[in-house]
N, C-alpha and C positions, 0 to 999 in steps of 0.2 A: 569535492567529488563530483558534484553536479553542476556545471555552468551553462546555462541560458542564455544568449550574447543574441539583442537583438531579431526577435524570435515573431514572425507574424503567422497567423495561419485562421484560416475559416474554410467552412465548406460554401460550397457551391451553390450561388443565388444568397448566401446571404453575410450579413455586415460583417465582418475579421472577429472573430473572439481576442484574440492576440495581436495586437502591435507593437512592433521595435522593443516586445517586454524582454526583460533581465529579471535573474532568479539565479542566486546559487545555495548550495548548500555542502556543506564539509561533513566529511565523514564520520559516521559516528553518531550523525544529529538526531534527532524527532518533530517532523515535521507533522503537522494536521496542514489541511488545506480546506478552506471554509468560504463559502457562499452562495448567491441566492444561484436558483435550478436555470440552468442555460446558460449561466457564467464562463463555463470552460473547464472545471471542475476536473472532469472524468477525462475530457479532453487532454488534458495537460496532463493527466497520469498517461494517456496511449503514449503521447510523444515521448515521454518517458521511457516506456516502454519497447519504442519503435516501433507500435504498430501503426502511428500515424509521423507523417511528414513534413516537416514547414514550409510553407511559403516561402518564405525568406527566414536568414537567421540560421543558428542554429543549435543544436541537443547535442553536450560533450557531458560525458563521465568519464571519471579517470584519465582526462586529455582524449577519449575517442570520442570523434563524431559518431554521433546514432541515426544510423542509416536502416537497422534493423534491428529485429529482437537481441538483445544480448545476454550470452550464457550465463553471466553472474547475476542476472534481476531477477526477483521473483516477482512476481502480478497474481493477486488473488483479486478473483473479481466478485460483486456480491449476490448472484448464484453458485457459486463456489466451483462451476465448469469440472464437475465432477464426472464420471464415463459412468451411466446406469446399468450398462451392463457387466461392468467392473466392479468388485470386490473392494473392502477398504484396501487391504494389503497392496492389491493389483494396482490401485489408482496410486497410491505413497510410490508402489514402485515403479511406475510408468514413466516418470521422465530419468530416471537412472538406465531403464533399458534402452528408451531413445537414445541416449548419449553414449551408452555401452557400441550401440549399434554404428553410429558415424564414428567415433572414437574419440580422441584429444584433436579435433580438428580445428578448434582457435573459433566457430562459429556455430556450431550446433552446441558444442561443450568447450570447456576453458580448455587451453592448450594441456594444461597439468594437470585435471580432469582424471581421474584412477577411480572407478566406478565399483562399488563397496556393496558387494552383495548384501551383507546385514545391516545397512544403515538403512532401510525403510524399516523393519520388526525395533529396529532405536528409536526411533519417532513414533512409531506405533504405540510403545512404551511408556516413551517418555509423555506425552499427549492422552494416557488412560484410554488408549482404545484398542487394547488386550482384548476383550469381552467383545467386540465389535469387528476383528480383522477378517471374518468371514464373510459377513455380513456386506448385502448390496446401499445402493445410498438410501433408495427406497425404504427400505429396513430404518433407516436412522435418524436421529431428532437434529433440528434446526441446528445445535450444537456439536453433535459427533462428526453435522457434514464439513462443518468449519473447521474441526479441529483436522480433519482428515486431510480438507485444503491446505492447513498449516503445513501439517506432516510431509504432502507432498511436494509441498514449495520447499522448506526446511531441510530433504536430504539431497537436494542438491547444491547445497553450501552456497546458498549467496550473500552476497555484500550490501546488495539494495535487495527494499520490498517495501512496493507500490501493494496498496490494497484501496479498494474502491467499495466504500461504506460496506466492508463487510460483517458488520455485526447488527444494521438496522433492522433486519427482519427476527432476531433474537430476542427470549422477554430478558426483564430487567436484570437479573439476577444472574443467568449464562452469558448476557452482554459483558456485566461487569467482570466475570470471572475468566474471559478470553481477552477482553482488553489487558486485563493486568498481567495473563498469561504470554500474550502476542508482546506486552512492554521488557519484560522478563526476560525473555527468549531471543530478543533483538538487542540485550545488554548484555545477555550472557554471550550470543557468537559476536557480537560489535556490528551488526547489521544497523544500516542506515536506514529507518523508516518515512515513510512518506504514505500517509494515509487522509481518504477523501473521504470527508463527509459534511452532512448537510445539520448534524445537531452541533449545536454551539456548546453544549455540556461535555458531547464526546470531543470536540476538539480543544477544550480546557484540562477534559481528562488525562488526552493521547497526548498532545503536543509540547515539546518545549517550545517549538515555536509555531507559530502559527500565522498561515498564508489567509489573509483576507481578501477578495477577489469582488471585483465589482461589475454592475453590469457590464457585458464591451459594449465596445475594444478594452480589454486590459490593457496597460501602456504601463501602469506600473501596479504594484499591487502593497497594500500595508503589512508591516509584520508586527506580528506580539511577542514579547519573550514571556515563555511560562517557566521557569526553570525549573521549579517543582514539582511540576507534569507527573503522573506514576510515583509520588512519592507515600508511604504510606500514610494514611487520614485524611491526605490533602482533596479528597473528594468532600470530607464533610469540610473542610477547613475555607474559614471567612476568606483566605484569601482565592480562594478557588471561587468561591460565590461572587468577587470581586471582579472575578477574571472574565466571568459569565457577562454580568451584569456592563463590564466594559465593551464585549463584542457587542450585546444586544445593543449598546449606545449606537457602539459604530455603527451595525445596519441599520438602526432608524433613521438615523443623519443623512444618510445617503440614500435613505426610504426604496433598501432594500429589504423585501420580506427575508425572515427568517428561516 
């Protein structure tokens, strides 16, 4: 689904985050993306995304070049870019109206795109935020604002969803229960995930596989296979401890902080 072919890219005044790196990933997968702060990280979800560009190289999903945002990606970022002066319901249904509004135009919305008046109050729903559909974000806990973010990525049917450490500001217990939520819900539509973050537990948690990233230039980057990832107990289970315990190896070796 996602091919990376020789990918460079830095900002301006300083050393390349990315060189000549390759990265792919097939449909279906679960990706974490793991490493020390200024790595590239967050970076490498925008290009994903489209909202940044390479240098050289280039960003294909499904054989398209990614030259811009594309209709089928979601991006949940970790302020959750929720509208405060919008309503839950209003925010869930905000990018259906955007798309209502250009039509099936193949760039704002997928060509076959049919815009479902009740599919924001289904997410609302489905997500336990009945009690909350009036309610502004202000109004709501660290958790409803996420779930809200879900909801509103979720009705417009995508295929990929990029999220960028969005459960770090969560306590332990709503963390745990929208990870396993977000893992659930991207096996149930067969959504491809790819999620950033900086704890080595939640990337043991989240990922089957998981992208190691080293200070740049990235040139290449290591992978883990968790295959057990979201399965259930495998958080209390030795071999999840195991799994920990092998990243932590890997970043001290290369006396990258954690």
């Amino acid at each position: 689904m996602i091919n990376i072919h020789s990918l460079t890219f830095q900002y301006p005044n300083h050393p390349p985050l990315f060189q000549n790196f390759n990265w792919e990933v097939a449909r279906g997968e679960t990706w974490a993306i793991l490493g020390p702060s200024g790595c590239g990280k967050t970076t490498l979800l925008y290009l994903l995304a489209g909202l940044k560009q390479p240098a050289a190289g280039e960003v294909r999903i499904d054989g398209e070049r990614i030259a811009r945002p594309r209709p089928r990606s979601g991006l949940i970022l970790q302020d959750y870019g929720l509208l405060p002066w919008a309503t839950v319901r209003d925010n869930v249904a905000l990018g259906v109206k955007v798309r209502d509004f250009y039509g099936p135009d193949g760039k704002h919305s997928p060509a076959n795109f049919t815009a479902k008046d009740n599919n924001a109050d289904v997410w609302i729903r489905r997500l336990g935020l009945d009690e909350a559909a009036d309610k502004f974000p202000g109004q709501l806990s660290g958790g409803q604002r996420q779930r809200t973010a879900i909801a509103r990525t979720l009705v417009l049917e995508p295929d990929l969803l990029l999220m960028d450490e969005p459960f770090s500001s969560l306590d332990a217990v709503t963390r745990e229960d929208l990870q396993n939520l977000t893992l659930s819900l991207c096996q149930e539509q067969k959504i491809t995930l790819v999620i950033v973050t900086h704890s080595i537990e939640e990337a043991a948690m989240l990922g089957k596989k998981i992208l190691l990233l080293d200070a740049p230039p990235n040139r290449t980057a290591q992978v883990f296979e968790n295959p057990n990832a979201g399965m259930d107990g495998y958080h209390n289970s030795a071999e999840f401890h195991a799994m920990c315990e092998r990243l932590w190896a890997e970043m001290q070796r290369r006396n990258v902080p954690a």
